[in-house]
C-alpha angles and dihedrals in degrees: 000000000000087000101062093043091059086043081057101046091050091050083047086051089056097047087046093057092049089058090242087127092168090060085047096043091051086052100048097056094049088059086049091045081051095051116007088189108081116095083199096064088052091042082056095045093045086051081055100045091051096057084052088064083235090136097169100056089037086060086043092061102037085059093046097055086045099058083047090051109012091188096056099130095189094055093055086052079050092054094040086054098046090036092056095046090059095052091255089148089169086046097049081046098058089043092051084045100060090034084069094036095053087043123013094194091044105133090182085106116039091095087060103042091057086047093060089043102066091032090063083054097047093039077054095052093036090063099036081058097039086053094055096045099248099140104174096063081051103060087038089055098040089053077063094053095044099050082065092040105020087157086062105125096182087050087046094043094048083042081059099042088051093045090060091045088062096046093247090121099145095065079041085060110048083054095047094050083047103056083042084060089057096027122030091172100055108132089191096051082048090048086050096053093050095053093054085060091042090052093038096048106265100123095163096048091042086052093046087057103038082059087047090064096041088060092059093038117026100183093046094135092195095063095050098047083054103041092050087044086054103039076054100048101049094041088056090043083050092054098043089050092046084052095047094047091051093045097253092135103159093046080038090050093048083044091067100032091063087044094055091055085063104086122352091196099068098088092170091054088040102059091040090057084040095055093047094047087051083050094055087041090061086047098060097043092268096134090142083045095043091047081059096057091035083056097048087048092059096044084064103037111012083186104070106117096182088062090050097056103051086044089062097047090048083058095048088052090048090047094249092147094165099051092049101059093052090054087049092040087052098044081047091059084052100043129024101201130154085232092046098052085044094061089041090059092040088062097046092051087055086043091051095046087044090063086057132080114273102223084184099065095038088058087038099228132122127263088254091051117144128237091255091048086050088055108045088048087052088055091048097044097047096054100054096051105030110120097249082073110067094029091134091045125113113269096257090047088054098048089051089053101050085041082056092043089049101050082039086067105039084056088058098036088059102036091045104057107067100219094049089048092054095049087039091057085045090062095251109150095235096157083063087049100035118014108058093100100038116142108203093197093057084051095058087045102050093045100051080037088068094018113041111043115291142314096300104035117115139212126220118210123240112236 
């Protein structure tokens, strides 16, 4: 019997050597099935099992071969090495430890022992930035750490939590569903992957695995921070919805405001809660207000199209004409759609009239103004700016005054006239086509010619 078992470890040998480490594995398993005694048939599995990358058998083996030969120096090489792979950083240690004990001039571990070193430093500097949020150093850190323990499942899992903090939960994910493949039961993978729901807006799915992991560990305190932060959240999101819908905006708008102070990470959650507070904000007269949210919502998703597009109505409300045309230029650019390029020549239009004159406002009527209001504004208006006037002003004084009478009477001589006002409302630039030769003092005269009493009659202003 012994025979054959050494006839398999030197075939395992063979197959070890030519690197096809599954031959070897399978060999050297039947010579251990043959004599379960040598700790020499469980240091060469555990060899095998290393360059597997199967660190955990491969641990399995090593300490089994040492309880059957406690002074086996190269098992306990074996241990420090797996050890050290799987971020056992006390382990490594006592390996280390006994390597030096069974042979004081052994150099099989100084690799390792400068290894665990500067893993105890990074494991230090991984925590102190862990502590103050700032996630990045800590998966940079972290892909240190895991080049000297890449078996290491709790440096892969906080790579992963870090990873959805910083909104990255895709690559989160793909760790997390690995760890699950090696491990089912792993109350951290099942924290992770409730965290990438939580941070992509899937609050019923987050809670469901955050109790998950609380089943299997009942004291995980992760889990139950962020089940009781999403049961809040979406219980908040819920609320505020409930409020808008029935037209409570101001309880609606306190509603989100609390519930953006939750979690500042969540940038999904956050620029919904943003958007719908905009939203409220453009219910209760907050444009200023609205544009703000709507800014923040595009700083964390400038692809929200939905934000773009009441930014650029609240623009449009604020006559900011301008700014309104490049939000729609730029949804546009998301989205082609006939709604979308209406709006977008909409706004040009308002920007183009903007750029005119507004004969309304100088006569200071409204847009639905009647023939006799246009009229009487024009009088009014007239009066207080006409030359005659300001006769004893400074020089500067009188030349502000004629521009205003001026403009005083190419207001009235458009609006006036039915077809120029139609073609004026309609954004035509009439004053380009019609107005280059006007005479505002033709104009005064004319109008208190047929207005105010005959050719001679005269006015006095009214100080």
């Amino acid at each position: 019997m012994l025979y054959i078992a050494e006839e398999k470890k030197k075939l395992g040998n063979d197959q070890y050597k030519a690197q096809n480490y599954q031959n070897a594995l399978k060999l050297y398993t039947d010579a251990i099935s043959l004599c379960p005694d040598s700790a020499a048939y469980y240091g060469n599995r555990a060899a095998c099992y290393m360059m597997l990358l199967n660190y955990n058998s491969a641990l399995t083996d090593a300490r089994h071969a040492i309880r059957i030969d406690p002074g086996f120096e190269k098992a306990y090489v074996r241990v420090a090495k797996c050890c050290l792979a799987l971020g056992d950083i006390i382990g490594t240690e006592q390996a280390i430890k006994t390597v030096m004990e069974l042979n004081s001039q052994s150099t099989a571990v100084s690799g390792e022992q400068t290894a665990v070193q500067k893993l105890r430093q990074l494991e230090a500097t991984i925590q102190s930035n862990y502590d103050t949020k700032a996630y990045r150093n800590v998966v940079y850190y972290l892909d240190s750490a895991l080049k000297l323990a890449p078996a290491c499942l709790k440096y892969r899992l906080l790579k992963a939590e870090c990873l959805a903090f910083l909104g990255r939960c895709d690559e989160a994910l793909d760790i997390a569903v690995g760890v699950m493949k090696l491990d089912s039961t792993s109350a951290d993978a099942i924290y992770v992957r409730g965290l990438c729901l939580y941070y992509t807006d899937n609050l019923e799915k987050g809670i469901l695995h955050f109790e998950r992991a609380l089943t299997l560990d009942p004291d995980h305190y992760k889990s139950k921070q962020m089940r009781s932060k999403c049961k809040q959240l979406k219980e908040m999101k819920e609320n505020g919805n409930m409020l808008f819908k029935s037209g409570r905006y101001r309880e609606a708008h306190v509603i989100y405001t609390d519930a953006l102070k939750i979690d500042e990470h969540n940038k999904d959650i956050n620029s919904k809660l943003l958007y719908n507070r905009a939203l409220v904000n453009t219910r209760i007269g907050n444009l200023r207000e609205a544009v703000t949210d709507c800014n923040r919502v595009l700083e964390l998703n400038s692809q929200y199209l939905k934000a773009l597009l009441l930014r650029a109505r609240c623009h449009n409300d604020l006559e900011k004409f301008e700014e309104a045309v490049a939000d729609y230029e730029t949804a546009l650019n998301l989205e082609k759609t006939p709604e979308i390029k209406k709006l977008l020549r909409d706004a040009k239009f308002a920007l183009k009239k903007s750029k005119r004159k507004d004969y309304y406002k100088i006569l200071g009527i409204g847009r639905n103004a009647s023939d006799d209001e246009i009229k009487k504004a024009y009088r009014k208006k007239a009066l207080v700016h006409h030359p005659d006037r300001h006769a004893n002003s400074s020089a500067e004084e009188r030349k502000e005054e004629e521009l205003k009478f001026k403009e005083v009477g190419e207001a009235y001589a458009i609006l006036s006239d039915a077809r120029k006002k139609q073609r004026y409302d309609s954004g035509q630039d009439i004053e380009e086509q019609e107005q280059a030769d006007f005479d505002p003092n033709q104009m005064f005269r004319s109008f208190f010619q047929f207005n105010g009493g005959g050719r001679n009659s005269s006015f006095n202003f009214e100080f």
